[in-house]
C-alpha positions in Angstrom: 21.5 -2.7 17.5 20.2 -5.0 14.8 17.2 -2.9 12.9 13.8 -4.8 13.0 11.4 -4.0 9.3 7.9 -5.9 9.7 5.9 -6.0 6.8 2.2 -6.9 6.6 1.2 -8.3 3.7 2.6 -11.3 1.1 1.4 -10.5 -2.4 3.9 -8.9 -5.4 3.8 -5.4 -3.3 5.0 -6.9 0.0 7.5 -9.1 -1.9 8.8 -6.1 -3.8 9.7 -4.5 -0.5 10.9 -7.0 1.0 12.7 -8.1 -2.0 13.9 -3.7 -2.1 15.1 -4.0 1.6 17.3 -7.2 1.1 19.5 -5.3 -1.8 20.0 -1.9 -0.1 21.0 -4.3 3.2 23.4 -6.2 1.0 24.8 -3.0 -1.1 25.7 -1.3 2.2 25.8 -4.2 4.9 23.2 -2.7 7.0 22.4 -4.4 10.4 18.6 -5.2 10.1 16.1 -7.8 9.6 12.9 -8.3 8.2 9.8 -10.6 9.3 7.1 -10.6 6.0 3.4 -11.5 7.5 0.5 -12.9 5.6 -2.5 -14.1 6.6 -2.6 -16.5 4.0 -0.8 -20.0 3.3 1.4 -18.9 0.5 2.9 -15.8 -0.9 1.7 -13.6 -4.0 -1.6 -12.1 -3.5 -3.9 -12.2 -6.6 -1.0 -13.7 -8.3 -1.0 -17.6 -8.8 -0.2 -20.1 -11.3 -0.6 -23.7 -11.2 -0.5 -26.8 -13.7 -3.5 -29.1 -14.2 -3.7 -32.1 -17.0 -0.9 -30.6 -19.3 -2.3 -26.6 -19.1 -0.7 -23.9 -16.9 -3.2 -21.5 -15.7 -3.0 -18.2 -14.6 -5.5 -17.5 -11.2 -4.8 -13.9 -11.6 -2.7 -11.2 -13.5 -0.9 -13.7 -16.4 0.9 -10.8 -17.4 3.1 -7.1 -17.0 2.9 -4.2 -19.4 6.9 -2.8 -19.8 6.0 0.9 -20.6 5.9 1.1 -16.7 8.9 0.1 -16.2 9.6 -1.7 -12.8 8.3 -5.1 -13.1 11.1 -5.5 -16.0 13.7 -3.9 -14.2 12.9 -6.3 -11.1 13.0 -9.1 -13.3 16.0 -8.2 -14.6 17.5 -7.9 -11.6 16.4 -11.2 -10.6 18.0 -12.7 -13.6 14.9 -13.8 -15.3 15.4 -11.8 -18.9 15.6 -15.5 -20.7 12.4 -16.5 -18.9 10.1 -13.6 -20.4 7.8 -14.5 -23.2 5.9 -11.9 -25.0 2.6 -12.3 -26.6 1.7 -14.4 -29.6 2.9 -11.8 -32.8 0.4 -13.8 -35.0 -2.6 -13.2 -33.0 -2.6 -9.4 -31.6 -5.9 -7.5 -31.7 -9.2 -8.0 -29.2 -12.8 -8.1 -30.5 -15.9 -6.4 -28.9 -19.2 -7.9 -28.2 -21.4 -5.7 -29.8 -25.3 -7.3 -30.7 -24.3 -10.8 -30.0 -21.6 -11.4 -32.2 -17.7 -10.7 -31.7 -16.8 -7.4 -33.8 -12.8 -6.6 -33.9 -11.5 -3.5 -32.5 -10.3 -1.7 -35.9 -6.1 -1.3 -35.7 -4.9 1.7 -34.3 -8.0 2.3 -32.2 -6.9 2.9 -28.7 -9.2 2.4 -25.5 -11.2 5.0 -26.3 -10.2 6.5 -29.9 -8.7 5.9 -33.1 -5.4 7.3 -34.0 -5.8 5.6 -37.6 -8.6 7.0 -39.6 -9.5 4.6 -42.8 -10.2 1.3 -40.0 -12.0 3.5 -37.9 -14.3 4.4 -40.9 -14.4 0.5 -42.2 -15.7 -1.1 -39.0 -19.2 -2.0 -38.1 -18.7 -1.6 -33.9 -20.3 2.4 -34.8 -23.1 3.8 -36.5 -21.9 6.7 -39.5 -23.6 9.1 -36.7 -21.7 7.5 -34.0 -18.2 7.8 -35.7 -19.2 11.2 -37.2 -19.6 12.4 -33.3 -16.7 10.8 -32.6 -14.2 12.7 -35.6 -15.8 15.8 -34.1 -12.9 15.8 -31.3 -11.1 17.1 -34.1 -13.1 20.2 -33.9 -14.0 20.6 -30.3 -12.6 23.0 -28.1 -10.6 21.8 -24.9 -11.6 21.9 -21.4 -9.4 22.7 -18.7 -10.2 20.3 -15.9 -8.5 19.2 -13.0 -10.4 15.7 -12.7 -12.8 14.2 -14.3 -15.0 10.6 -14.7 -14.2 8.2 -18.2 -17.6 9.0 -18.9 -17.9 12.7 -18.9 -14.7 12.8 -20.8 -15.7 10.5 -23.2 -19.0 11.5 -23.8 -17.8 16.0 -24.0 -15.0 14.5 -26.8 -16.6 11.4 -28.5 -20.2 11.5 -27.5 -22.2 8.4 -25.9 -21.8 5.3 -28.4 -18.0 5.7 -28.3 -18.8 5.5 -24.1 -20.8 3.0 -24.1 -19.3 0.6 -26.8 -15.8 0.6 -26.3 -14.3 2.9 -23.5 -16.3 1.5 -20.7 -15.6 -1.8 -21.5 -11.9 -1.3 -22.6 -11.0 0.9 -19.8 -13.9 0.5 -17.8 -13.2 -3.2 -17.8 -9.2 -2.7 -16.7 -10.5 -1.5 -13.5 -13.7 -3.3 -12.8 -15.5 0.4 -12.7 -18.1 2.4 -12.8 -17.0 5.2 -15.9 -19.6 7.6 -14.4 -17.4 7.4 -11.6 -14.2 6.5 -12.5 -11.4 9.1 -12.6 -9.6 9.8 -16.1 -6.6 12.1 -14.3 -5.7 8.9 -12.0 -6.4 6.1 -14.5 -5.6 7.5 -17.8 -4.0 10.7 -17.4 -2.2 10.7 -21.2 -5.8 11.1 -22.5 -6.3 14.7 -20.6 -2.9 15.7 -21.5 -3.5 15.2 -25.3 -6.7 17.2 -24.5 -4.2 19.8 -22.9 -1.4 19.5 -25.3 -3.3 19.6 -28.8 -7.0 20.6 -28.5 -7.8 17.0 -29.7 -7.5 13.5 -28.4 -7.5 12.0 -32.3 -4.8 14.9 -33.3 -2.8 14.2 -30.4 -2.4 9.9 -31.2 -2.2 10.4 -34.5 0.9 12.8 -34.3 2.7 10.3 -31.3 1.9 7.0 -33.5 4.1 8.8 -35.9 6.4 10.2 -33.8 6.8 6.3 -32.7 6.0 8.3 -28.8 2.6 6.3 -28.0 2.0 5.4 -24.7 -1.5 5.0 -24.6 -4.0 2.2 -25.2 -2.9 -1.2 -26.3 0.3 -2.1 -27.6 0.8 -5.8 -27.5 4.7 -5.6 -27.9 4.9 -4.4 -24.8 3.4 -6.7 -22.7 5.6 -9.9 -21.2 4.7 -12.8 -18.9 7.3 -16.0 -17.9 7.1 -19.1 -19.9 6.5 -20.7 -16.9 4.1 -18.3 -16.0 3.2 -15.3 -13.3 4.2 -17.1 -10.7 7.9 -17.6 -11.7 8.3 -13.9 -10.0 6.8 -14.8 -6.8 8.9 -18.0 -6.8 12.1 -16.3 -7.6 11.5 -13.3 -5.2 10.8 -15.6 -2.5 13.6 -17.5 -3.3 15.9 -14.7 -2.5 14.6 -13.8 1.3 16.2 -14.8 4.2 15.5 -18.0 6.2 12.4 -17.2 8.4 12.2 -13.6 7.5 8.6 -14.9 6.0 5.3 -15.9 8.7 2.1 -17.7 6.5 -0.9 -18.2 8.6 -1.1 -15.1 10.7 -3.1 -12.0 10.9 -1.8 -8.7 12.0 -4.6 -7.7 14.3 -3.1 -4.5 15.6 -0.3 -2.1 15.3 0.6 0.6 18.0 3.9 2.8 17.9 6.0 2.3 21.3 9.2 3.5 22.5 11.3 1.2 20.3 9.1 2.5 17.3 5.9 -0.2 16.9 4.2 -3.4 18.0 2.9 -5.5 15.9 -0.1 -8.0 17.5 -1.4 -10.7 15.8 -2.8 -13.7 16.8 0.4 -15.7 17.8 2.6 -13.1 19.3 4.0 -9.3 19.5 6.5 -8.0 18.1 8.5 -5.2 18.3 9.4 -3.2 15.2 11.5 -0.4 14.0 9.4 0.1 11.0 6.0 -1.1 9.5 5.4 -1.2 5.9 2.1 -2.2 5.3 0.7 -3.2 1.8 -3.1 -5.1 2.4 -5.7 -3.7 0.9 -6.7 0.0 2.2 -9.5 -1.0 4.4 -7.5 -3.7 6.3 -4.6 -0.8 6.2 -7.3 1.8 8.2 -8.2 -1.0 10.7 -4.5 -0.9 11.8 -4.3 2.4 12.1 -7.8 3.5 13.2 -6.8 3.2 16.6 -4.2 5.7 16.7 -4.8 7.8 13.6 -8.8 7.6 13.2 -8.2 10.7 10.2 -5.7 8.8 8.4 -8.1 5.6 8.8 -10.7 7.2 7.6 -9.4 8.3 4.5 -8.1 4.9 4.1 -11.5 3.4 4.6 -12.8 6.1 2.2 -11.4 4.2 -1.2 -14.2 1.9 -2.1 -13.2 -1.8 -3.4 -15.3 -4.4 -6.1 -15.2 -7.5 -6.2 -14.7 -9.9 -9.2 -14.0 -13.6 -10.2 -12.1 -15.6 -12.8 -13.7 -18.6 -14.4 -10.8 -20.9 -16.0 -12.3 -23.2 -19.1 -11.0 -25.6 -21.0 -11.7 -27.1 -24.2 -10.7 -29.1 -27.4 -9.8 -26.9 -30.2 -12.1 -29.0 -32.5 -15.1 -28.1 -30.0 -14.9 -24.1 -30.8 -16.1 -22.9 -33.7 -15.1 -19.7 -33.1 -10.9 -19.0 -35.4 -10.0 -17.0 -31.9 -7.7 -15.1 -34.1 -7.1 -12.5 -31.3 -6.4 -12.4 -27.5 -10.1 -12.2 -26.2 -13.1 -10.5 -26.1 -14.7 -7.5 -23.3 -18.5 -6.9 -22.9 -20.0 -3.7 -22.8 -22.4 -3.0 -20.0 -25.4 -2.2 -22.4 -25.1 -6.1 -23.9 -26.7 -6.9 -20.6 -24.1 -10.0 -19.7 -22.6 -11.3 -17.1 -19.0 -11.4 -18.5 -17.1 -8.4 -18.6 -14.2 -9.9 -20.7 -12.7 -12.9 -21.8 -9.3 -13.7 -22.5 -8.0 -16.4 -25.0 -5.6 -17.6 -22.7 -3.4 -20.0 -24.7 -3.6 -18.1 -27.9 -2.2 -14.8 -25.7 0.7 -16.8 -24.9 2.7 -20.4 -25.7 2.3 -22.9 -23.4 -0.3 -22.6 -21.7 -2.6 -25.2 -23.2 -1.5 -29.3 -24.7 -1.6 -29.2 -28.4 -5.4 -29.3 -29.9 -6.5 -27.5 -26.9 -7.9 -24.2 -25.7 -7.7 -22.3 -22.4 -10.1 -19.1 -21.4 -10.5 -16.9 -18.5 -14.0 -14.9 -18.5 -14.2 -12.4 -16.2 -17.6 -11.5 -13.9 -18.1 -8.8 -11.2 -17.2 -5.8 -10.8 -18.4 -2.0 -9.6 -21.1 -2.7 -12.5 -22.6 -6.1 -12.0 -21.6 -6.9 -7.9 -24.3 -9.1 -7.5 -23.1 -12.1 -9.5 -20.3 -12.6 -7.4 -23.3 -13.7 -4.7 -24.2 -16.6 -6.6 -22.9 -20.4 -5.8 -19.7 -21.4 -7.4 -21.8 -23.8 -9.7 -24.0 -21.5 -10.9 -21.6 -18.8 -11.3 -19.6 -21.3 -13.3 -22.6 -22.4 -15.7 -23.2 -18.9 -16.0 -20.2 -18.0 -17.8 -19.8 -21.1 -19.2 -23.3 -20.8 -21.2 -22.3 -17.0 -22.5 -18.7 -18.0 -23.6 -19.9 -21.3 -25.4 -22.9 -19.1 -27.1 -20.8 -16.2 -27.8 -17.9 -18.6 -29.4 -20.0 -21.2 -31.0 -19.1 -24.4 -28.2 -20.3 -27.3 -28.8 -19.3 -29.7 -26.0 -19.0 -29.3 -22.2 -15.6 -28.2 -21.0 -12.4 -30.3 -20.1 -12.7 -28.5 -16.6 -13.2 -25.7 -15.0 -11.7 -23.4 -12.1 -13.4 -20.5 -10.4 -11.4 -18.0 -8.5 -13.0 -15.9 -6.6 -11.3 -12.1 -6.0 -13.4 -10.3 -3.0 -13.2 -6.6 -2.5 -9.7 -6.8 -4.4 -9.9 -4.3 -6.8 -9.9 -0.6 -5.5 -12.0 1.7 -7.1 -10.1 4.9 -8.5 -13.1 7.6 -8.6 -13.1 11.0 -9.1 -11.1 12.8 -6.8 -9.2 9.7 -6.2 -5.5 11.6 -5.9 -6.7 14.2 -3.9 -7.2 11.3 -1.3 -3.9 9.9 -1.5 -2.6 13.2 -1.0 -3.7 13.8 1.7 -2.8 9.7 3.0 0.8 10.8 2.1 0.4 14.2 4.5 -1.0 12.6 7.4 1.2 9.8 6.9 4.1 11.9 7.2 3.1 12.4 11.2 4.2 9.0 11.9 7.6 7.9 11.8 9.1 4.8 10.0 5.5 3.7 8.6 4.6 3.5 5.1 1.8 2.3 3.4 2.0 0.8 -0.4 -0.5 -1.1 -2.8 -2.6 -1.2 -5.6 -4.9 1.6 -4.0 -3.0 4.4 -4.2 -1.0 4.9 -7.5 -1.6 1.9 -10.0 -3.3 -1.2 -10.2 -1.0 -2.9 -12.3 1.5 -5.3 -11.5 4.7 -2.9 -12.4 2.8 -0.3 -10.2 2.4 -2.2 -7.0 6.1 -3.2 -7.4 7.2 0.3 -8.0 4.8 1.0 -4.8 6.6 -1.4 -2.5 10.4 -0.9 -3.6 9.3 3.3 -2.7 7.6 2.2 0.7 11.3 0.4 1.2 13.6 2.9 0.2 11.6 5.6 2.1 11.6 3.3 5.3 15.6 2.8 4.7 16.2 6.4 5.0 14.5 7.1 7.9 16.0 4.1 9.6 20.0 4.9 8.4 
């Protein structure tokens, strides 16, 4: 008897899984289907490009970083390798807001420390006190901890200008957090285990940036996106399902387990399951589930979200005074903005802007500044336009402008953050041929949620066969 799979959910994670499921059916001719719901009216989640006047824009995530491997192998896979694009060669580096005025993040600095010594000392983003205090992590003693927030960490090792000038918005930023609350052990564990491993953070870089080992921080060879853009994954992946394995429109409203496994109610109908895999957002996740597992909802429920938006602007080159001689810009917290970054769009990559223009994405929101993601799309819009064309030196009114909006999208990582999904996993384990996968539990990142759904598949597979 033909297996049924349903999952809840359309964006990259969903697709992954589904995407997972359909090889492992075809490598072994397994008798199963799959139904794919989501509530929206088109597939991809926070991932969407579209074309306007001659740009190509990028709503969401515009591109994947490869040191995690899975979002390359799955393009791979889908035969994509002569589609990938990395970024502009001629343009790598990112500058800092610092007093008004745009200061470059001096090469080799990473996140939140500098694993080349002579820039460090040059630039003019720290005071001699603050990179003195900052060299003392040479010197200081380790800590063993088993978690611990971006800002303690930051502040025990580098002291408080480092925190507040460039690890809060550089990593801070990444995940729309609060660093006072922000776990380092879920977010960026390499940075405790060079703690662990050498005594010192500064020690530990410099001896893997010759070693030719680093992982950590920026490294702009290693991140890709489509010449057509993000959404040439969520095209291609889509175009491998099966005819009406996928619903649009309709919201799961409950799921109960039954003899035959689950029911899945939603709006239009019930269906009967073998397996659920669900990948929403955690909240949405405990609402399903709250009904016949209130402890697992709850600890669902328990992993706070913030929201955020995207405003798309365009100009003429001419109009910017500004050589944008990098990828973009982030915004610490203490320069009292309301842009949290903002990234150069068509200087990051070709494409994506008609020659003798310019295409930027600021950023707004986030666990630090919620409340400006209350305010009217117009005035949110004038409101980042006014800081970017300030902070740039615009002259004229945009070509256009987009505003995305992304509502209690991103989840919020804080300390104690893998204890939680530990115990998810645990009482998970209770039910059979259910699995949960997202951004909420194990990376934020595009490569992650992919790795997260193709898991959720596999896992679901085995029980099943």
């Amino acid at each position: 008897m033909s297996k049924k799979i349903v999952i809840i959910g359309g964006g990259i994670t969903g697709l992954s899984a589904a995407h997972r499921i359909i090889e492992i059916q075809k490598e072994n001719n397994l008798d199963l289907e799959i139904l794919l719901i989501e509530k929206s009216d088109k597939l991809g989640g926070a991932i969407s490009t579209i074309e306007k006047d001659g740009f190509l824009i990028e709503e969401g995530p515009d591109m994947f970083f490869t040191k995690r491997p899975w979002a390359l192998n799955l393009s791979k896979r889908l035969d994509l390798d002569q589609d990938l694009i990395e970024t502009n060669e001629k343009k790598r580096g990112t500058f800092v807001l610092w007093q008004k005025r745009l200061v470059p993040v001096p090469e080799g600095f990473l996140m939140l420390a500098p694993s080349k010594i002579l820039p460090f000392l040059k630039t003019s983003l720290f005071s001699w006190q603050g990179k003195l205090r900052m060299l003392m992590d040479l010197f200081i003693s380790k800590k063993e901890v088993d978690d611990e927030s971006l800002a303690s960490f930051v502040r025990r090792r580098f002291g408080n200008e480092a925190l507040e000038r460039i690890a809060q918005p550089m990593i801070g930023g990444v995940y729309t957090a609060d660093p006072e609350k922000l776990s380092l052990r879920a977010t960026m564990p390499q940075f405790l285990e060079l703690e662990e491993k050498y005594g010192s953070v500064i020690k530990g870089m410099s001896y893997n940036e010759k070693e030719n080992e680093g992982d950590i921080g920026a490294r702009y060879s290693h991140f890709l996106s489509f010449k057509n853009g993000m959404g040439t994954l969520i095209n291609t992946i889509e175009s491998k399902l099966p005819e009406n394995s996928v619903s649009l429109g309709e919201t799961v409203k409950r799921i109960t387990p039954s003899d035959q496994g689950w029911k899945v109610l939603t709006q239009k109908r019930t269906t009967d399951a073998s397996a659920i895999i669900i990948t929403t957002p955690s909240y949405h996740a405990a609402s399903l589930i709250q009904n016949f597992d209130p402890s697992l909802g709850s600890d669902l429920s328990s992993i706070e979200y913030a929201s955020s938006a995207v405003i798309i602007l365009a100009y003429k080159r001419e109009d910017i005074s500004h050589d944008l001689n990098g990828f973009g810009f982030v915004v610490p917290d203490i320069e009292n903005s309301n842009l949290i970054a903002c990234s150069f769009s068509s200087i990051k990559f070709e494409g994506r802007a008609p020659r003798g223009y310019v295409l930027l994405r600021a950023f707004v929101g986030g666990a630090l500044n919620p409340g400006i993601c209350d305010l009217e799309d117009t005035i949110l819009i004038q409101e980042a336009e006014k800081e970017v064309s300030q902070i740039l030196g615009i002259s004229s009114a945009p070509e256009f402008t987009i505003l995305k909006r992304y509502p209690e999208a991103m989840p919020q990582y804080h300390v104690g953050h893998l204890q939680i999904v530990e115990k998810i996993k645990e009482k998970l384990n209770r039910h059979q041929c259910l699995e949960i996968a997202g951004n909420a539990y194990s990376g934020v990142g595009i490569p992650d949620c992919i790795h997260s759904g193709e898991q959720a598949a596999e896992a679901i597979l085995k029980e099943l066969f």
